[in-house]
N, C-alpha and C positions, 0 to 999 in steps of 0.2 A: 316236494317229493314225498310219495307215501310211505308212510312206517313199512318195513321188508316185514315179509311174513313168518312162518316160520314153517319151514319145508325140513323136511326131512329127508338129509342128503345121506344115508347110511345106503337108502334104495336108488337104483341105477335111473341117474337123469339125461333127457335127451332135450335138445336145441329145439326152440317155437317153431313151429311148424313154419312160419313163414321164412325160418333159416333154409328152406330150398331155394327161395331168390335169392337171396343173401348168395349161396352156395352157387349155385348159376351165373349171377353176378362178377364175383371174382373170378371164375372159370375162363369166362369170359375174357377176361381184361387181364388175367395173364394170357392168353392164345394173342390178343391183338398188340400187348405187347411186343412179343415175342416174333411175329409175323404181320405185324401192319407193313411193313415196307416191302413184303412179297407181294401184300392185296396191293398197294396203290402199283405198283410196277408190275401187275398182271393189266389192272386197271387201265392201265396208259398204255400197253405195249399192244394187248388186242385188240383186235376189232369186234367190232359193237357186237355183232353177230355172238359172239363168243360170253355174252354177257348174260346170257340164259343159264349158260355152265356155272358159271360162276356164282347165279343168283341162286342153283340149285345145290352149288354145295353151299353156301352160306346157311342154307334152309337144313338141309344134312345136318352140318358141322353144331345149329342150334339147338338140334332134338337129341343128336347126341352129348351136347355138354347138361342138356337139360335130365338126361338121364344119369350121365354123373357124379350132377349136383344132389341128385335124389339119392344115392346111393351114397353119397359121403354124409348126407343129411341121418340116413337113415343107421349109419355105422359107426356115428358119433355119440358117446355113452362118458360118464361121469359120475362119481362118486367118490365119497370120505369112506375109508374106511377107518373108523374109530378107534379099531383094535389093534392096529398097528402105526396107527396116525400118518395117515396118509392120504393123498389125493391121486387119486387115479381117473387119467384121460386117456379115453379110449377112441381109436378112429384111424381113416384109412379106408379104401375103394380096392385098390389088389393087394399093396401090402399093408396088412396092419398091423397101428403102431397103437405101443402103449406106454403113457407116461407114466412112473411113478414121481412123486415127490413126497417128501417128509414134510410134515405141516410147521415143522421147527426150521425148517430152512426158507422159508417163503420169508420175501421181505417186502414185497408189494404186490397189492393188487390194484390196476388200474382200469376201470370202466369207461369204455370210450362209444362214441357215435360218430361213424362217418354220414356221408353223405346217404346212400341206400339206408343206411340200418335206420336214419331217420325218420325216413318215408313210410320204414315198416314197422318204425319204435321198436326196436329190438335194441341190444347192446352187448359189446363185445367185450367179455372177462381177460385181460392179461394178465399172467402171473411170474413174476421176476423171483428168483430165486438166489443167495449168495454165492458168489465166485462163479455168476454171469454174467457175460457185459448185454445177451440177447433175452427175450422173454422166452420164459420155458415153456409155456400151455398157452394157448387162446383157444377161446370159444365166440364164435362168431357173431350169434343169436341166440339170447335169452331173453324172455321180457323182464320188466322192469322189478317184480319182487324177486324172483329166482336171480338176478345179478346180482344185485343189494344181498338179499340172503348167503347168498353163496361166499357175498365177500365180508360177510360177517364170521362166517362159517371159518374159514382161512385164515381170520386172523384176532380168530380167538388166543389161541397160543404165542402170541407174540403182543399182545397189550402189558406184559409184562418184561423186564428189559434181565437174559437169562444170565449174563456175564454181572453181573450185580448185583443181582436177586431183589431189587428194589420194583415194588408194585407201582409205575406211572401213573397209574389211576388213583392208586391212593394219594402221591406225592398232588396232583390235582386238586384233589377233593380237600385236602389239609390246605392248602394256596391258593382254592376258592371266596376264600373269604376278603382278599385282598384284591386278585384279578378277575376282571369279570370278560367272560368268554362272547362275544356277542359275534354275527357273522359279518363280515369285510364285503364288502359289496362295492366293486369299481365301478361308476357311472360313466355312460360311453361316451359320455365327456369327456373326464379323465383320461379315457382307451384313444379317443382321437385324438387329441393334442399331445400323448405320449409316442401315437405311431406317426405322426410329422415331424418329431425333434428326437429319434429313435436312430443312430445307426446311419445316418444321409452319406457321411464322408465314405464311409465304407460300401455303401448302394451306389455311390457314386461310381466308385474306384473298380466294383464288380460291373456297374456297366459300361463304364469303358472297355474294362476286358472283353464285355460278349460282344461288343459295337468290333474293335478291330479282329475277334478272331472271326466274325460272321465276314469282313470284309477281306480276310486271307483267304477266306474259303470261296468268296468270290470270284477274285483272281485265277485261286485252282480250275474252276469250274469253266472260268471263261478262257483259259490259257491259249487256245486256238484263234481266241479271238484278240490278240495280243493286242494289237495297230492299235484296235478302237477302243479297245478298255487304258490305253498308255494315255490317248489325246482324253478321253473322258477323267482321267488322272490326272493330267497336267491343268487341264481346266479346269478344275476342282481346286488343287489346290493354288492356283495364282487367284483364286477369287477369294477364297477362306484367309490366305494369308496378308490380302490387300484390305478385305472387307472385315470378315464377321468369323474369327478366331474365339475371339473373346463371347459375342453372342453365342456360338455353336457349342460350346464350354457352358454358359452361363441356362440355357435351354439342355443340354445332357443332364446336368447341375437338377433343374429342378422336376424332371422327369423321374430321374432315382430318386426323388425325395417322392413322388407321388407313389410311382410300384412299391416303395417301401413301406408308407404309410397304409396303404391298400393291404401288403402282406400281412403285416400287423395286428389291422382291426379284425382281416378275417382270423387271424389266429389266438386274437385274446380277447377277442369282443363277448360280453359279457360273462365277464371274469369275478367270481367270488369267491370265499374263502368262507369254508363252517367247519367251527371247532367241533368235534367229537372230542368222546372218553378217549382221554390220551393219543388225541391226534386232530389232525387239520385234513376237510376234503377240496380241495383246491378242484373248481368245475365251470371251464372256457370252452370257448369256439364259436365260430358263428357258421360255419356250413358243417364241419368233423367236431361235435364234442366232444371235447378230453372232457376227464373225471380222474382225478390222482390223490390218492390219499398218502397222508405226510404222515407217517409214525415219529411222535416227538422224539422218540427215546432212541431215534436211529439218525436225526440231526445232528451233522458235523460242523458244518460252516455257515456262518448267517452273513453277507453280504450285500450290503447297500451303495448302489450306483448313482449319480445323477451327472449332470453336466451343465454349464452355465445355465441356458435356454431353459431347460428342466428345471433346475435350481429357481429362476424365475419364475416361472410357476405352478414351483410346491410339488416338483413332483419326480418321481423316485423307482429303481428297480431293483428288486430285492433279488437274489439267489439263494436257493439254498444249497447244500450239497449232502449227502444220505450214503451210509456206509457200502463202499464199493469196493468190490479188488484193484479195478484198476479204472480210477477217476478219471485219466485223461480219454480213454474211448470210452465209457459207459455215459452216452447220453444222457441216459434216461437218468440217473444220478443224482443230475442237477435240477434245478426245475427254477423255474425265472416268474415273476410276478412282477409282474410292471402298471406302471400306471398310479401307482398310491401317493396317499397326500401322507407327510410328516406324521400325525397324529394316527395314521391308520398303519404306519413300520412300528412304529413303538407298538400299537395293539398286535400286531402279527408277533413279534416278539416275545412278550406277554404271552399270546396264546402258547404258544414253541416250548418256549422256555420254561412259564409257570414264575413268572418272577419280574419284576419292573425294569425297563433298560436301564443299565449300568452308568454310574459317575463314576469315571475312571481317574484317580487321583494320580496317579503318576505316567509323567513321559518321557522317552526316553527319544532323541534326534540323530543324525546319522549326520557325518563326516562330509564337509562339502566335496571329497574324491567322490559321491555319490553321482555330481555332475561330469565325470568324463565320459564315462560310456554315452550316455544324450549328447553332448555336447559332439563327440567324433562322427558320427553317425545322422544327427540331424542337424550340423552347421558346417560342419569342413566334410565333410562327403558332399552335400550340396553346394558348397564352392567351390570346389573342384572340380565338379562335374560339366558345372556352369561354365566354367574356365577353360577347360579343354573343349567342352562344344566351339566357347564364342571364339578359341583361338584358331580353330577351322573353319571355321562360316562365320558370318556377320548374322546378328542375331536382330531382331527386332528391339525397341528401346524398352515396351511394355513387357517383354520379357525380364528383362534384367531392372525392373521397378518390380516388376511381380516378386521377383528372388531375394529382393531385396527386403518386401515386405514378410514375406515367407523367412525371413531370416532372423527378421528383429521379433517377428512372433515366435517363434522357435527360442527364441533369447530370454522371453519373457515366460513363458512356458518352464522350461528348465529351473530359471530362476524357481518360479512358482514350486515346483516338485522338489524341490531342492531344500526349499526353507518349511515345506507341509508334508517329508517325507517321517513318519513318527511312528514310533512303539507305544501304547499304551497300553498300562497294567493296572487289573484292578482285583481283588481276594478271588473271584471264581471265572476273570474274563484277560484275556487278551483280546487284542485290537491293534490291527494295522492299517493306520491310514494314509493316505497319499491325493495331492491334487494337482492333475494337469490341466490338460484339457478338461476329463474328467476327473472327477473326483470319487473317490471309493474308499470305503470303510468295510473290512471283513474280521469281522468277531469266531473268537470259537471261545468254548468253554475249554476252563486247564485240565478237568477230569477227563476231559476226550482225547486229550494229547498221548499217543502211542510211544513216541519216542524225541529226545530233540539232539541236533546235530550241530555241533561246533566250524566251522571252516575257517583256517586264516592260508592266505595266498604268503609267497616266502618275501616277497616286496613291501606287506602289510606287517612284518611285526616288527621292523623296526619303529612303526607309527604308532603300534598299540591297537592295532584295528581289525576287525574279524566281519564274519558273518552267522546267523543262527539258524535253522530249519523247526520248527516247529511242526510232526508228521502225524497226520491223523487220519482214519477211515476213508474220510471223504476229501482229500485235499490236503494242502500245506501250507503254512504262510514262512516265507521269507522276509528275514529283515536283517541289513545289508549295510557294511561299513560303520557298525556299532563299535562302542569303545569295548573293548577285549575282556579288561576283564569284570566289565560289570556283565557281559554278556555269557562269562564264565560262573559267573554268582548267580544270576539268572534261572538257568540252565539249572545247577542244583537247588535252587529252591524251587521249579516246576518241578522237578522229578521227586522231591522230597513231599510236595503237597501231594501228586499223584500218591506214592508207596504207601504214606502216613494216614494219608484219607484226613487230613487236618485242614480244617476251613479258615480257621483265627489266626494263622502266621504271615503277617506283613514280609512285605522286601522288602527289608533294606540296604540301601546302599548310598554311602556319601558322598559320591561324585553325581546324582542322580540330577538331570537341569531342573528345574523349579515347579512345581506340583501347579498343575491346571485344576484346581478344585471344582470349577464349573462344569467340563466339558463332558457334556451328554451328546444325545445326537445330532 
């Protein structure tokens, strides 16, 4: 990538001339959006004769989006105004529209390529703003120094962190000497064997749902033809139930494991990570390149996934999450990195953080009442279920071997989550771990912690047992059926390291189970 230039954005900028396709393009594809099912049903209903009209408004409908595509091209205008700090996007065909934005409110800028903008190397500026869950400005087509430029431009004022007044760059440059910033480079090695062992059970579970609603709508469709779709049903299933259950399962099984793998590579295939001045540009995709730049200083949550399969070979999905109003709808919030080996989450980390991943000296473990909720839910809901089936119908035997097996894994599972459900605490880190099926570790730092919330239910304190919220910008961690009142000691010595700004004050506390000295990642 070359060094951005330096443009001078105080004077009014306009999209590459090639942003007329671009602009055409999408015109486009919203009209057939919106009206494909009129064309193919003009399509089918007329006759052929009638296909001259129709080739002629097509030929119409082109020249006129071609016109305006030129005209949104040409009414698209941009600039910084300095003097007020401000970015101003100008644009609009009948009504026009103008964005203002304060350059102090911008909290990302993302550079993406899709498919077109490729072909024409252009690239598309987004710019998110605080107490948005949607982007506020894009610009469709700019070449390659004017986007880099422009998102230099933007997020000048914000390399500095304004609620702290501490200069991230400087905090970098001082913890240069310890971490060394180098770029993360996922090999589509890596990328492939993470989009095969990615998410299958859930590809699975989404294709079954589109296999039987596509076969409701079948039925709808064919409903006149009742007779013959009933006897085509009944033969269907007296053959699947006698024969190939198990295969027809076993082949859905590995189809969602292919589409999913396939989604995957196209969306994270060459996938790298370059440190900048107090930040990270995280830059995938293989037909639409994303470009998304990670402001250290606006990281909430650092979370690390894997799963058996993953875990066997060495490999890992980070999350992060980045100061939002409201975390649960703002997608873009979050940002996933998948695919890394051991050695390359500890360096992403490092990079993020400015500081070497954390030995967490004390844990803290939760109450085996942890296992009821799993336990109601995934072993006596599924006997139950099973039980009322088989007591209506006779059920096949490989069923209830299946349930069977499904049971004692669920058994051992719970078990698992049960005994690896844990709080860990260490001078500038929390950490909440758990392992089920998956396994997952979510870090935050205790300076980013906004507020923490106590909970006991009226059944819990005779036991002594509660629960904690830890709430921050981007997210929350919960940790569940801890003992009360160390959870209440807790509590104020997070709030107290927060108010105090004091780094050297240990917790302690005597009931605390036995210090894991080792445990890093």
């Amino acid at each position: 990538m070359s060094q951005p230039k330096d443009i001078d954005f105080n004077q009014e900028q306009h999209q590459s001339p090639t942003g007329m396709f671009i602009e055409f393009f999408f015109l486009m594809r919203k009209f057939f959006r919106t009206s494909s099912v009129l064309v193919i049903y003009l399509l089918l209903k007329l006759e052929w004769q009638y296909y001259v009209y129709i080739g002629l408004g097509m030929l119409f409908l082109i020249g006129v989006t071609g016109f305006f595509a030129y005209l949104s091209f040409r009414n698209t205008l941009f600039y910084i105004d300095k003097l007020h700090q401000e970015f101003v996007l100008q644009r609009g065909i009948i009504n026009k529209e103008k964005h203002v934005i304060q350059l102090d409110k911008i909290l990302q800028v993302n550079i993406n390529q899709n498919f077109w903008q490729r072909i024409f190397d252009v690239y598309a500026v987004e710019i998110e703003t605080a107490g948005s869950k949607k982007t506020e400005a894009k610009i469709k087509a700019l070449n390659q120094d004017i986007a880099f430029s422009l998102k230099n431009a933007l997020l000048e004022r914000t390399s500095s962190n304004p609620e702290s007044g501490i200069d991230m760059a400087e905090q970098g440059e001082d913890r240069s000497r310890e971490i060394v910033n180098e770029k993360i480079k996922i090999s589509s090695g890596q990328i492939i064997l993470y989009a095969f062992t990615a998410d299958y059970i859930r590809s699975f579970l989404v294709m079954m749902g589109i296999i039987f609603s596509f076969y409701s709508r079948i039925r709808e469709y064919f409903e006149n033809f009742r007779q013959s779709v009933d006897e085509w049903e009944n033969a269907a299933l007296s053959y699947f139930e006698t024969h190939s259950i198990p295969l027809a399962i076993g082949l859905l099984f590995m189809l969602s494991i292919l589409v999913n793998a396939i989604r995957n590579i196209i969306t994270y295939y060459g996938l790298q990570i370059k440190p900048e001045k107090s930040s990270s540009w995280i830059s995938y995709g293989l037909i639409s390149r994303h470009n998304t730049l990670l402001q250290n200083n606006r990281i909430q949550t650092f979370s690390i996934t894997t799963q058996w399969i993953q875990k066997i070979l060495g490999l890992y999905k980070v999350r992060v999450t980045q100061i939002s109003s409201d975390i649960q709808a703002d997608k873009k919030a979050k940002v996933n990195i998948v695919g890394l080996k051991k050695e390359q989450v500890q360096q992403l980390f490092e990079q993020i953080y400015q500081e070497s991943f954390p030995g967490f000296r004390q844990r803290f473990t939760a109450d085996n009442r942890l296992a009821i909720l799993p336990v109601l839910l995934y072993i006596l809901l599924p006997i139950l279920i099973t039980a009322t089936i088989g007591y209506w119908q006779i059920l096949p035997v490989y069923l209830y071997a299946a349930a069977a097996a499904f049971l004692i894994l669920m058994g051992f599972l719970i078990r698992r989550y049960v005994r690896t459900y844990c709080l860990y605490l260490q001078d500038e880190y929390l950490m909440l771990e758990y392992k089920m099926w998956t396994e997952k570790k979510t870090i935050l730092r205790i300076k980013d912690i906004q507020s923490v919330r106590i909970q006991q239910y009226a059944w819990h304190r005779s036991l002594g047992l509660g629960h904690i919220t830890f709430q921050t910008a981007g997210g929350d961690i919960h940790f569940m059926y801890g003992e009360m009142k160390m959870l209440q000691q807790l509590a104020d010595w997070v709030l107290y390291r927060i108010e105090s700004n004091q780094a050297n004050v240990p917790f302690l506390y005597s009931k605390e189970t036995e210090p894991d000295l080792a445990h890093r990642m």
